[in-house]
N, C-alpha and C positions, 0 to 999 in steps of 0.2 A: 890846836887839836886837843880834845879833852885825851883824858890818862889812857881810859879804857878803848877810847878809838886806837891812839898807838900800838898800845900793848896788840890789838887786834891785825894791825897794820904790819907789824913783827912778824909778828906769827903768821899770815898770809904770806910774808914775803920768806919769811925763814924756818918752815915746817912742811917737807912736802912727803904724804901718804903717812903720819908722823913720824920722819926723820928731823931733827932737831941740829939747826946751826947754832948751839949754843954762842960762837962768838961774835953773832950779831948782835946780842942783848948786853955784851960786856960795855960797859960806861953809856948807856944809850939813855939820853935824856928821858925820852917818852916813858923807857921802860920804869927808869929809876923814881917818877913822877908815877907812875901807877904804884908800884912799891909804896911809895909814902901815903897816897890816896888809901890805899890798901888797911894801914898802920888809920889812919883816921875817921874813914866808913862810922857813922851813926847806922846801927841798926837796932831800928823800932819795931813798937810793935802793928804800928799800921804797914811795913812792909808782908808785902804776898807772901807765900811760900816759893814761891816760883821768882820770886826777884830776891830771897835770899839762897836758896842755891846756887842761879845761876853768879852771886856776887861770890860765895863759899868756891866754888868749884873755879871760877875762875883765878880766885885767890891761892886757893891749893896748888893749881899749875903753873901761878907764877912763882910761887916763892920756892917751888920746885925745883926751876929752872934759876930759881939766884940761889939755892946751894950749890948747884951743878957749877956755875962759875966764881962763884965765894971759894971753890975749890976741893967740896965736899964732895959723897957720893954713898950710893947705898952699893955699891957693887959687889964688897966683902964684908966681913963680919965686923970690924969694929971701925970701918966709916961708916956703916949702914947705924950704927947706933948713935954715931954723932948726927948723920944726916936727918934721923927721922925722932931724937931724941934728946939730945943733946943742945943745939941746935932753937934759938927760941929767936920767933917773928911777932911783932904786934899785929894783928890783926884786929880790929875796929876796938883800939882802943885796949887791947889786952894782950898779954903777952904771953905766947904758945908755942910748944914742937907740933912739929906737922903729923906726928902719932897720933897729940891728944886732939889737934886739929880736926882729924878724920875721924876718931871714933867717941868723941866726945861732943863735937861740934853738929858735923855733916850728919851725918850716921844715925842719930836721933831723930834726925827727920824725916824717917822710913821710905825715902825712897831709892829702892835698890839700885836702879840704872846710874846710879853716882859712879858706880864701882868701874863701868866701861868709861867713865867722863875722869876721872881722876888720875893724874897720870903722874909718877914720884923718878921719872925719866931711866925707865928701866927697858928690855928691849922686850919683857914678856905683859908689860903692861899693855888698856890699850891704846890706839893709835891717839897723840894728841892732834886736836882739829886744828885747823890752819885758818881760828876763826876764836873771838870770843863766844859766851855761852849770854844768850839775852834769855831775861823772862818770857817776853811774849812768841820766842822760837822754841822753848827748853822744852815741851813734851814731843816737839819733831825734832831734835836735837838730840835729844837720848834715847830715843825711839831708835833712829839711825847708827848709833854707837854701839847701841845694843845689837843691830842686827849685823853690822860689819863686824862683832869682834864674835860673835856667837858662829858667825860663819867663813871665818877667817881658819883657814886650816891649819895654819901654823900655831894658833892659839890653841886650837878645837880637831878632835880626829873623832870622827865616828866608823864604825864597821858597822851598817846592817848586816852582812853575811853573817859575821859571829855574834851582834848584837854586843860591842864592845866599844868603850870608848874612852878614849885619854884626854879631859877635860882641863881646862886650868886655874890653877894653886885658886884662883879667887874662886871658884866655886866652892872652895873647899876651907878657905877659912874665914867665908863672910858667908856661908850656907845660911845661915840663922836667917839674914837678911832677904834670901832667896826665897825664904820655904815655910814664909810666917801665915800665906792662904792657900798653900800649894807643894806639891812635892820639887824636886829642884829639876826632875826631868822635864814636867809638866812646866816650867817657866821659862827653861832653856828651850822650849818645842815654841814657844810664845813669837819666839825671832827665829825658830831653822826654816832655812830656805828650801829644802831639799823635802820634798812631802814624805818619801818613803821612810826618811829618819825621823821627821815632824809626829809622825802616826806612831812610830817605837817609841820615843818619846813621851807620849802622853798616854801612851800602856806602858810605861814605865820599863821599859822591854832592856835597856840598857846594861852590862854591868861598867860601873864606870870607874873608873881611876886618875888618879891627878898626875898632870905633867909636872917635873921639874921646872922652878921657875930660873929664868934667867935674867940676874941681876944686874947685865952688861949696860953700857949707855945708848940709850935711843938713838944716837944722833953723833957729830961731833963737837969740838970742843973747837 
């Protein structure tokens, strides 16, 4: 079984609604074979864009999930700076923390729905898929991401009544990325399910405010 089938076989078997058994992944051949595949990735320039995201994002959530059990953690203040800093992976050939990973690597590639697909195994993150990310599924695949966590109450509160809402931390400090054709209501109305909020929305009717994030663990250990 190639690297990436495993790794995907994992996470079907050990992610459900994203809760995370992290001690499935601990010494697991497949996993530790995508890890090195991971560290060795030739990326050219005849790859898509859409076949180097979905290799980035899936790379981001695994080596995510090998600090989790390396024994690190973003939960408090200075594991969070070893986890997301500190902390360096090869990835295709070079050697990186998963900060500059995201916002040096990913990130440049302007496409915002990363932010529901990336997941640094936090509990206010969003859900990880219980699936790898393919090229030829990634614009129904973050399509979907986008519209589960956009409409995920526990992430996202809206009040029509007051026209209030308590949104989360990532809208708020990856905005840039949100609101490069559009205001950030107008993109968040893009995925709401709920028309009467979809409409406030995109009249920008909202006043909105950021939820505390919480940097507890997704999953177990």
């Amino acid at each position: 079984m190639a690297s990436e089938e495993a790794f995907s076989e994992l996470l079907k078997n050990n992610v459900k609604d994203g809760f995370v058994n992290y001690s499935a992944f601990v010494n697991n051949e497949g996993f530790n074979n995508y890890i090195k595949d991971i560290a060795n990735k030739e990326i050219t320039e005849d790859l898509s864009l859409e076949e180097k995201l979905a290799f980035y994002i899936n790379a981001y959530n695994a080596l995510a999930i090998k600090g989790i059990i390396d024994g690190y953690s973003p939960s408090s203040f200075t594991s969070k700076v070893r986890y997301f800093y500190l902390n360096k992976y090869k990835i295709a050939g070079k050697k990186i923390n998963l900060y500059n990973f995201e916002h040096k690597v990913i990130r440049p590639l302007g496409e915002p729905r990363i932010h529901f697909a990336l997941v640094c195994a936090s509990h206010s993150c969003p859900k990880l898929r219980s699936e790898v990310y393919l090229a030829e599924d990634l614009d129904r695949q973050l399509n979907e991401n986008a519209i589960d966590f956009i409409n995920d109450k526990e992430k996202n509160i809206f009040d029509a009544s007051k026209k209030k809402a308590k949104v989360s931390k990532i809208f708020d400090w990856f905005k840039k990325d949100f609101t490069e054709n559009m205001s950030l209501q107008s993109y968040i109305a893009q995925y709401m399910q709920d028309e009467e909020i979809k409409t406030l929305l995109l009249n920008d009717d909202f006043k909105i405010k950021h939820k505390k994030y919480d940097w507890s663990l997704n999953g177990k250990k």
